[in-house]
C-alpha positions in Angstrom: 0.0 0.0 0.0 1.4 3.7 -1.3 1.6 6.0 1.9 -1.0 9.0 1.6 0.2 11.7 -0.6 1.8 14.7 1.7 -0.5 17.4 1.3 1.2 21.3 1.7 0.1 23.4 4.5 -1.1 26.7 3.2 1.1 29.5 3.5 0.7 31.9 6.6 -1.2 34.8 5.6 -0.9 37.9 7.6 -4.1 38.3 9.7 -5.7 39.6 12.5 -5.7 37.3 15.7 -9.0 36.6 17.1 -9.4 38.2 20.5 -10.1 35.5 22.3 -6.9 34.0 22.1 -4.6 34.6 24.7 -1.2 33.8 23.9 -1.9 36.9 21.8 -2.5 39.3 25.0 1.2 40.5 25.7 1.6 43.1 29.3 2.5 46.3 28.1 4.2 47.9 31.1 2.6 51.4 31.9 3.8 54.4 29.9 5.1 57.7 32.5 2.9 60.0 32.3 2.0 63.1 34.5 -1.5 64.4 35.3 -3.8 65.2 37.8 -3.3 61.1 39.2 0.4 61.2 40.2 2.2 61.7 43.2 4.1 64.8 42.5 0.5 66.4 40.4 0.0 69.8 43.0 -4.1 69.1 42.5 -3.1 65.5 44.4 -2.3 65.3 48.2 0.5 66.5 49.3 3.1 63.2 49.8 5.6 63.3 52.8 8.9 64.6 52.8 10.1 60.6 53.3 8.6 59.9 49.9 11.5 58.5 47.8 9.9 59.2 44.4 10.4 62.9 44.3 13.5 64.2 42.5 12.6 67.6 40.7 10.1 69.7 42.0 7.7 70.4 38.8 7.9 74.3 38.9 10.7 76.1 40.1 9.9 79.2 42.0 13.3 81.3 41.7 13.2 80.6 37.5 10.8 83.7 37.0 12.4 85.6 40.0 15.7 85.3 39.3 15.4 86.3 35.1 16.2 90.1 35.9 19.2 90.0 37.3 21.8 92.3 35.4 23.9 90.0 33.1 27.1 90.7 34.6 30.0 88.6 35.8 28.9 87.8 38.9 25.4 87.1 38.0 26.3 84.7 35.4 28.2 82.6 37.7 26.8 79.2 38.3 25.3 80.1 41.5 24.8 83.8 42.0 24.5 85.8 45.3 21.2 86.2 45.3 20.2 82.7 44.6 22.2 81.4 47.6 20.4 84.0 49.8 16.9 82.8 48.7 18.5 79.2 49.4 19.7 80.5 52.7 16.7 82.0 53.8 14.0 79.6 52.4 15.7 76.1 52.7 14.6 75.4 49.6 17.4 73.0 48.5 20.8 72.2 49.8 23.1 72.2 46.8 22.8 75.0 43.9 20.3 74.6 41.2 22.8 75.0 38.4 25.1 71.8 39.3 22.4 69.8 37.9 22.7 71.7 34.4 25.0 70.2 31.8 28.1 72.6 31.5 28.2 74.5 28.4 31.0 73.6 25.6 32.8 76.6 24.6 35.5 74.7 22.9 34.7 76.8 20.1 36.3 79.7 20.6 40.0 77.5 21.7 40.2 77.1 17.6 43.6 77.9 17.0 42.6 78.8 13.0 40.4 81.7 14.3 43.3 83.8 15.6 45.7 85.3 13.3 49.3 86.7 14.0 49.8 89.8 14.6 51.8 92.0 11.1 54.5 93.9 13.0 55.3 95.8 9.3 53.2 99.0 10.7 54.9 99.1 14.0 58.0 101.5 13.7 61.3 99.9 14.7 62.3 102.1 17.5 59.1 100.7 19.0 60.0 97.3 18.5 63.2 96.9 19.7 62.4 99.5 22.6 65.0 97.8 25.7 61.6 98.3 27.8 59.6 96.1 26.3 58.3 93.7 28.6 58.9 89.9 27.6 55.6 88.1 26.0 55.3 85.5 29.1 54.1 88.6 31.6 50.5 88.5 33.1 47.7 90.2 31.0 46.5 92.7 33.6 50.3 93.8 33.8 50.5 94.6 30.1 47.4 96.2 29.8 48.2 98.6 32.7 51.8 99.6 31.2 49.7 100.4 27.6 51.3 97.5 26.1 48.1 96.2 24.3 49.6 94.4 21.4 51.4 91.9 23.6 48.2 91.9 25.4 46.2 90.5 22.1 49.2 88.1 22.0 48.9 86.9 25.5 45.4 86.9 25.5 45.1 84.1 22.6 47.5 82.6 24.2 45.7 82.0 27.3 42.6 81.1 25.7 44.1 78.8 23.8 46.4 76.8 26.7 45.3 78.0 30.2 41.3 78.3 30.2 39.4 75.2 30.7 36.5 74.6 27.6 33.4 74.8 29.9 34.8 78.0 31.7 32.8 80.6 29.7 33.5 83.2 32.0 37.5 83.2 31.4 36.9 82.4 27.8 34.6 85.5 27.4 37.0 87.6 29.1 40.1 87.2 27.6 38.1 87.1 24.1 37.1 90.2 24.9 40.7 91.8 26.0 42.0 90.2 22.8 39.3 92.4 20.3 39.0 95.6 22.1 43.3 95.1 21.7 43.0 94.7 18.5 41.3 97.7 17.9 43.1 100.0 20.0 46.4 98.9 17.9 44.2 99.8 14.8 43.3 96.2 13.5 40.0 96.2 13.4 39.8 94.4 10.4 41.5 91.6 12.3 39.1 91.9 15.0 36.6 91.8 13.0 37.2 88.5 11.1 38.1 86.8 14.9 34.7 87.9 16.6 32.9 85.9 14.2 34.3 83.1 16.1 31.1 83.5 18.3 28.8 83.2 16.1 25.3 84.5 16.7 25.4 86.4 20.5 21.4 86.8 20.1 20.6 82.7 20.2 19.6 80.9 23.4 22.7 79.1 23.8 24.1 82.3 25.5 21.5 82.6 27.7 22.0 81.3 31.2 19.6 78.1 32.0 18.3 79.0 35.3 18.0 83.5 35.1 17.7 84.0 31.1 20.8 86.4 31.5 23.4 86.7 28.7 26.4 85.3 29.4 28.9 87.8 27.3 30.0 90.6 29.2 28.0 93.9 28.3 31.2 95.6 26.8 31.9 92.7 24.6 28.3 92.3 22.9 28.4 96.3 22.0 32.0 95.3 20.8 31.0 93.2 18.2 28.2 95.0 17.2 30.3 97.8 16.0 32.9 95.0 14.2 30.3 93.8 12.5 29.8 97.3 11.1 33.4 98.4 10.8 35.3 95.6 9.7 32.2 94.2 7.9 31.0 97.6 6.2 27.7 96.1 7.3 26.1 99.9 9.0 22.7 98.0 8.4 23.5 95.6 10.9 25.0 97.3 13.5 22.7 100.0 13.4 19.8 97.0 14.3 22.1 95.1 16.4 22.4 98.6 18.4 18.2 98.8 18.7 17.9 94.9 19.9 20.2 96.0 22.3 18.4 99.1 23.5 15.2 96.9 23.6 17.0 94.7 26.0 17.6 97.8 28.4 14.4 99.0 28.3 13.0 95.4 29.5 15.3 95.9 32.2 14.5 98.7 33.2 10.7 97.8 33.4 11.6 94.4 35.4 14.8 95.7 37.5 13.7 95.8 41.5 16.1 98.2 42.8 17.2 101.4 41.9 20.6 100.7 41.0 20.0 98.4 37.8 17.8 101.2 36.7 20.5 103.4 36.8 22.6 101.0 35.0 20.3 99.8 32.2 19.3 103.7 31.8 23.2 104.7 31.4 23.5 101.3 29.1 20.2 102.9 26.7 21.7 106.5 26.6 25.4 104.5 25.1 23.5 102.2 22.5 21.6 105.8 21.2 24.9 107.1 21.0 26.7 104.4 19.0 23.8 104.5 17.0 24.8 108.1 15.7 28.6 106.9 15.9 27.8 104.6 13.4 25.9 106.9 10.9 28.9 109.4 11.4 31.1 106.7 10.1 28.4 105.7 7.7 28.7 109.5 6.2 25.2 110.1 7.2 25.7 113.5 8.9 22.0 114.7 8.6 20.5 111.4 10.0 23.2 111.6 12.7 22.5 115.2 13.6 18.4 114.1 13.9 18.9 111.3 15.7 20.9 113.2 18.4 18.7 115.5 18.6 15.7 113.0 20.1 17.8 111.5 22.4 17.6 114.0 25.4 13.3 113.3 24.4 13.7 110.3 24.7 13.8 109.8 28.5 14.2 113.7 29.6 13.1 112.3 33.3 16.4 110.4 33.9 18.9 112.4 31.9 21.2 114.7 34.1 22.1 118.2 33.3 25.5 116.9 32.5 24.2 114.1 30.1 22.2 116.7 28.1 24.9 118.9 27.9 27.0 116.2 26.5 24.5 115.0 23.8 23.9 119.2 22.7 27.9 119.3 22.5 28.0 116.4 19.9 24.8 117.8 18.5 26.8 120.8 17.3 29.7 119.3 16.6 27.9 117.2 14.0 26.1 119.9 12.5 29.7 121.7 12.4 31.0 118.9 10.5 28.2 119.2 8.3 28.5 122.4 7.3 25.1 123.9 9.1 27.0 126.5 11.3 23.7 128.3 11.5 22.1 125.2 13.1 25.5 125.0 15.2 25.3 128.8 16.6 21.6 128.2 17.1 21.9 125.1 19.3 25.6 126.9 21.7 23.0 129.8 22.2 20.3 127.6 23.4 23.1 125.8 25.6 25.0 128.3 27.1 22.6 129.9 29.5 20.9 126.7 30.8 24.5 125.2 31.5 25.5 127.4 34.3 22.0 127.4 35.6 22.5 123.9 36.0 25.2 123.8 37.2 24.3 126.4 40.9 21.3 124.3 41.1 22.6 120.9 41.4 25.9 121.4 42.4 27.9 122.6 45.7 30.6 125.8 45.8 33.7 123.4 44.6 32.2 121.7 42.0 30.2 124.5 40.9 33.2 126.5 40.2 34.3 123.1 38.7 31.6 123.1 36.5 31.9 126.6 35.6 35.0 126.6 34.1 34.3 123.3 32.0 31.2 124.8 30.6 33.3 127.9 30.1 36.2 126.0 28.3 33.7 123.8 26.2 31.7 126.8 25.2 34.7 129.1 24.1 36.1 126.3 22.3 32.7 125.4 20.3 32.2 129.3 19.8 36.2 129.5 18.3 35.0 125.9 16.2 32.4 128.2 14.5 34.5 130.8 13.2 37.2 127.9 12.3 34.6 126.7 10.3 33.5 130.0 8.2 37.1 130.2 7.4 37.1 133.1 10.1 41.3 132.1 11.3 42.4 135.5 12.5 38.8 135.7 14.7 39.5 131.8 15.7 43.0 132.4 16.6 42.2 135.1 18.9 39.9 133.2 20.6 42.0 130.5 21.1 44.9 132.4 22.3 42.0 133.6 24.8 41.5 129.9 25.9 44.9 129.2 25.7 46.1 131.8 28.6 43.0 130.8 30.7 44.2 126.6 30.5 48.1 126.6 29.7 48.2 122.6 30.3 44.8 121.9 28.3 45.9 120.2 24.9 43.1 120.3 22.8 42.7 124.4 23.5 47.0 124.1 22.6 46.6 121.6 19.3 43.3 123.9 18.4 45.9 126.9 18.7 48.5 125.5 16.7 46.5 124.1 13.8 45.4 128.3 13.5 48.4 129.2 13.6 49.4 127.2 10.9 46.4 128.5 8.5 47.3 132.2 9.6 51.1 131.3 8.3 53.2 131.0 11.5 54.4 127.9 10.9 57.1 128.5 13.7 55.1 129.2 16.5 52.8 126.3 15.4 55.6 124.4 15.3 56.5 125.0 19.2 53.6 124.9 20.6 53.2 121.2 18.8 56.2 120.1 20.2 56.0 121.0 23.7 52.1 119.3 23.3 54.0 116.4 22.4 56.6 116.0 24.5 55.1 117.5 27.6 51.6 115.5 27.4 50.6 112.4 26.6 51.0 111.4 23.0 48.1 111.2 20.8 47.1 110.4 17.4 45.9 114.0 16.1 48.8 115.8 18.0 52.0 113.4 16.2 50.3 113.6 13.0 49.9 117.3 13.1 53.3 117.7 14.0 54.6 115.0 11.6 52.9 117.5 8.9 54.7 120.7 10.6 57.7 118.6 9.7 56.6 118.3 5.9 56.0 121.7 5.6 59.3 122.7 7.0 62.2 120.5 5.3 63.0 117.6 2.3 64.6 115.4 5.1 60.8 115.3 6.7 62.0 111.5 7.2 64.5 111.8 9.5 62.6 114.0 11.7 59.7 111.8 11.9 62.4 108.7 13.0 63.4 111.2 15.4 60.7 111.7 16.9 59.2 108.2 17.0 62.7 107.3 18.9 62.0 109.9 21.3 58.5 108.4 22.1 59.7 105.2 22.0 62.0 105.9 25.0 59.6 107.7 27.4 58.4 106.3 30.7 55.9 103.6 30.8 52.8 105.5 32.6 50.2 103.3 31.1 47.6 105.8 30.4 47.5 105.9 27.2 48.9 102.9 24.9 52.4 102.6 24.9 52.6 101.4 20.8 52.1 104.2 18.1 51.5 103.2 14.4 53.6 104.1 11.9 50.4 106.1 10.1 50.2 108.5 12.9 54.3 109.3 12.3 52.8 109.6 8.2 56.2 107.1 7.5 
């Protein structure tokens, strides 16, 4: 007998599985959820402080208190005073709130490709091989209070390269910020420029603390590479708006600070971003839009503007509109100053610094009211006036270089000569007063050259004060 014929079993079709079956029914472990049944839900009962399953509380109470503190240095620190008093006072938690964040990378800015070395070609040579130069390896603070801020850029990337640790934003920040505002007092701003972009975008949330919302780049710095970006960029677009967000800032500040010293401080921080913003059009060429925009600014918050601050904002007020040719406008706007200055000035202030004030006002007015005639072309009337000013504040420069540049349009180039010299030598060194005098020297004698080494050697062998930077271009010297 044949065995039966093996019959195929049907292939296994995909289908559902009736419900009844069992094996099917597989325990799904509950999914975490959080609502009104859980332990930690505030509508629920309140568990005991035994309870092991509570780790986080679900709402911090110090998150909304804590977001307007000033972004400074030692608000932006992991744990900042005032957080460790509310600890203190409330119990709240034992350890700081921040040590359970993640630390921040700032690796970023340790690239060694986004820091350039420094051309020594526009450096004169008495000024490099100056026997007082200090060696490369000395402290940053120490070279930035001898003046000495080109071996401050150097040991500044230095440092941020091989001594600060990635996560440590506030050393990184800092000594990024030494390094740029170096840079541009040595006149490489185009360097700076190109090595702020190593931040990136200041505006995104990564620079925002975790905890208090507050920026962690120093004040200075993010106004710093504001203007880069319109300097070294030619972008005027963009710094003008990154200049506005800024301002915007302040003014939340001001709305949310609690005591009346952050006012004072976001107020002051307002009145310098309005400022910049005419710096900028200035350098944009924009004289007319400057000139407006000065003019609003004392409108602008007339309640906590001092005397002083007005007076300052009228001064560059005129200035611009001197620059723009509108001496009418100029004349206009000192005669609308003067009388309102001294008034100021025996209201608010006592006998000493009334007299104090007086004379400034006096000094700032005579030299505007000289400017004026400077402009029409007026020298002999100018001259005078400056030779006025000139007897009245022997050891003021800017009356003395004023002086000497009309002496030079009236044709005694002699006495302008002297009186640039003894500026020079006498004061601390400044860009408008070595050029002027490097010009003297032009107009004098062919051998214009040797003079000018001369008189960079000279500079280059005076004592270290550290007021003013110690390093002068070859551009100021005209070599």
């Amino acid at each position: 007998m044949n065995p039966p014929p093996h019959i195929p079993e049907p292939a296994r079709s995909h289908g559902r599985a009736p419900s009844s079956d069992e094996r099917r029914r597989i325990a799904i472990p509950r999914r975490s959820t959080k609502g009104p049944l859980d332990i930690d839900d505030p509508l629920s009962e309140p568990p005991s402080t035994s309870s092991p399953r509570i780790t986080v509380p679900a709402r911090n109470p110090l998150q909304h208190h804590a977001r307007v503190l000033s972004p400074t240095r030692s608000e932006t620190s992991p744990l900042s005073p005032q957080l460790q008093h509310h600890h203190q006072r409330h119990g709240s938690v034992k350890s700081p709130v921040v040590d359970d964040m993640p630390p921040k990378d700032f690796s970023f800015i340790q690239d060694p490709q986004a820091y350039h070395v420094l051309p020594a070609s526009n450096i004169p040579p008495p000024f490099l091989n100056a026997p007082s130069n200090p060696p490369l390896s000395s402290p940053v603070d120490s070279l930035l209070l001898s003046g000495h801020f080109r071996l401050a850029a150097i040991a500044a990337s230095r440092n941020i390269l091989q001594s600060a640790s990635p996560t440590d934003y506030e050393s990184l920040l800092h000594l990024l910020h030494i390094r740029l505002a170096c840079l541009c007092l040595i006149s490489e701003h185009a360097l700076a420029a190109q090595e702020s972009k190593v931040l990136g975008d200041l505006t995104s949330t990564f620079y925002r603390h975790p905890l208090t919302n507050a920026h962690l780049a120093p004040w200075d710095l993010r106004l710093l590479v504001v203007r880069l970006a319109a300097l070294g960029f030619g972008e005027w677009r963009k710094g003008i708006m990154g200049y506005y967000e800024l301002a915007r800032e302040c003014r939340e500040n001001i709305v949310k600070a609690e005591s009346d010293q952050d006012k004072v401080m976001w107020r002051a921080r307002l009145r310098d971003c309005g400022i910049r913003v005419a710096n900028i059009l200035i350098e944009m060429g924009d004289l007319e839009s400057a000139g407006r925009h000065l003019s609003t600014l004392p409108q602008s918050s007339p309640e906590s503007s001092s005397s002083s601050d007005l007076n300052e904002i009228r001064v560059m007020e005129i200035l611009v509109r001197l620059r723009l040719g509108d001496v009418q406008a100029a004349k206009r706007l000192l005669e609308e100053s003067s009388p309102t200055t001294t008034a100021t000035a025996a209201e608010d202030d006592d006998d000493d610094d009334e007299n104090n004030d007086e004379n400034t006002n006096d000094l700032i007015t005579g030299t505007l009211t000289a400017l004026t005639h400077l402009a029409t072309s007026n020298y002999p009337k100018a001259t005078s006036l400056f030779q006025t000013l000139h007897t009245q504040y022997p050891h003021d420069t800017m009356v003395a270089q004023n002086l000497a540049v009309c002496l030079l349009y009236t044709g005694q180039i002699a006495a302008s000569k002297k009186l640039l010299t003894d500026v020079v030598d006498s004061s601390l060194p400044f860009h408008s007063s070595v050029f002027n005098l490097c010009t003297v020297y032009e107009l004098c004698t062919e051998r214009n050259r040797d003079r000018k080494v001369q008189l960079a050697e000279r500079l280059a062998a005076r004592k270290v004060d550290g007021k003013v930077g110690w390093e002068i271009p070859s551009s100021d010297f005209k070599l």
